[in-house]
Phi, psi and omega in degrees: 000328198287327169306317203279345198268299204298305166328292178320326197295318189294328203270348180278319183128012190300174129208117191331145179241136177271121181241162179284097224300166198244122173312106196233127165332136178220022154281154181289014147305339195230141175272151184237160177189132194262148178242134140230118170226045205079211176322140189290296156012243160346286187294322199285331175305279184008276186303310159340314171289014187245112221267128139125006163292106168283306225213146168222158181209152186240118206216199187202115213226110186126357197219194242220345175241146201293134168065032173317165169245181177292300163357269138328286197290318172322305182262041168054028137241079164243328194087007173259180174222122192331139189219183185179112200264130175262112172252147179210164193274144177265322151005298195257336201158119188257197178297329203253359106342333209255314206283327171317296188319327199274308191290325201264030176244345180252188154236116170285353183248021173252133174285118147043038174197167153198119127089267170259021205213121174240149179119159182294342165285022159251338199310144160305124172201157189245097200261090186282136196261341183191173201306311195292331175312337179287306195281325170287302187292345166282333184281335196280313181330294193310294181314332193252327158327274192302319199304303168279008178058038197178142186325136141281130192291325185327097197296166171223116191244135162305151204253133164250198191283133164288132169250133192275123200267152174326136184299353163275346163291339201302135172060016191309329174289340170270346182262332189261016179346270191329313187272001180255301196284351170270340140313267147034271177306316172273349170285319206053045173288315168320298202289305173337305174315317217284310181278015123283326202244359179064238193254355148294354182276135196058020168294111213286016170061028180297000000 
């Protein structure tokens, strides 16, 4: 749904805006933590919103070829999955924050989608950097398994290489607000959250 809306946009008169790679901390103060939850989109807003987030990169993760494009991954044959690398202050906000923050942004029982967007490039995944990233996210997985009495769809994967996404995707909810909230929206991503998560949805792990 989401190719057809970006058409339509372009047939309007829409035209990628070149955004400026966003700078990301490499002192040993800062922590990494990957994401996939569907649209990038979506999830790098998620995260902006969570205090003690320095940095989102909107990227492409999980699959088997060099230098992908948007293109390529959008009709699943790469084998990545939209993605989104998070640096953060550990200082500020630790990883079991972060993962909240991940669940009450996804729908955990859907395989290989999120919300209007089907194929294993939308698939949920938690892409873990080291044994506690690990440990945490198996444990959060497990807790939300019994809560809901039902399969979590969600991989929890060792983090490969990243791939950084075209520069128009970067920040798309800030520059193109009017063309992000009418995806948003026509994805039914809102409503969907409320009705996992009630009045936890999209809650920013503040």
């Amino acid at each position: 749904m989401r190719q057809i809306i970006l058409s339509l946009l372009l047939v309007l008169g829409a035209a990628s805006l070149s955004v400026q790679a966003q700078a990301q901390p490499q002192d040993q103060e800062t922590r990494t933590a990957t994401f996939a939850g569907g649209c990038f989109w979506c999830v790098e807003q998620a995260f902006d919103e969570v205090d003690g987030v320095l940095s989102t990169t909107s990227g492409y993760t999980g699959g088997d070829q060099a230098d992908p494009t948007y293109e390529a991954v959008s009709a699943g044959d790469t084998g990545h999955a939209e993605s989104v690398e998070v640096v953060y202050d550990p200082r500020k906000v630790d990883y079991a924050t972060l993962l909240q923050a991940f669940w009450h942004n996804i729908d955990p029982f859907a395989e290989n989608r999120q919300f209007c967007d089907s194929g294993s490039q939308y698939r949920s995944a938690i892409f873990y950097h080291d044994a506690e990233q690990q440990r945490l996210a198996e444990a959060s997985k497990a807790e939300l398994a019994e809560r809901f009495d039902r399969p979590i769809a969600t991989q929890i994967v060792p983090a490969g290489r990243f791939w950084k996404a075209e520069a128009y995707h970067q920040n798309y909810y800030q520059k193109n607000p009017v063309r992000y909230r009418f995806y948003k929206a026509g994805c039914g991503r809102v409503e969907r959250l409320k009705e996992v998560w009630g009045d936890q949805a999209g809650h920013p792990g503040k």
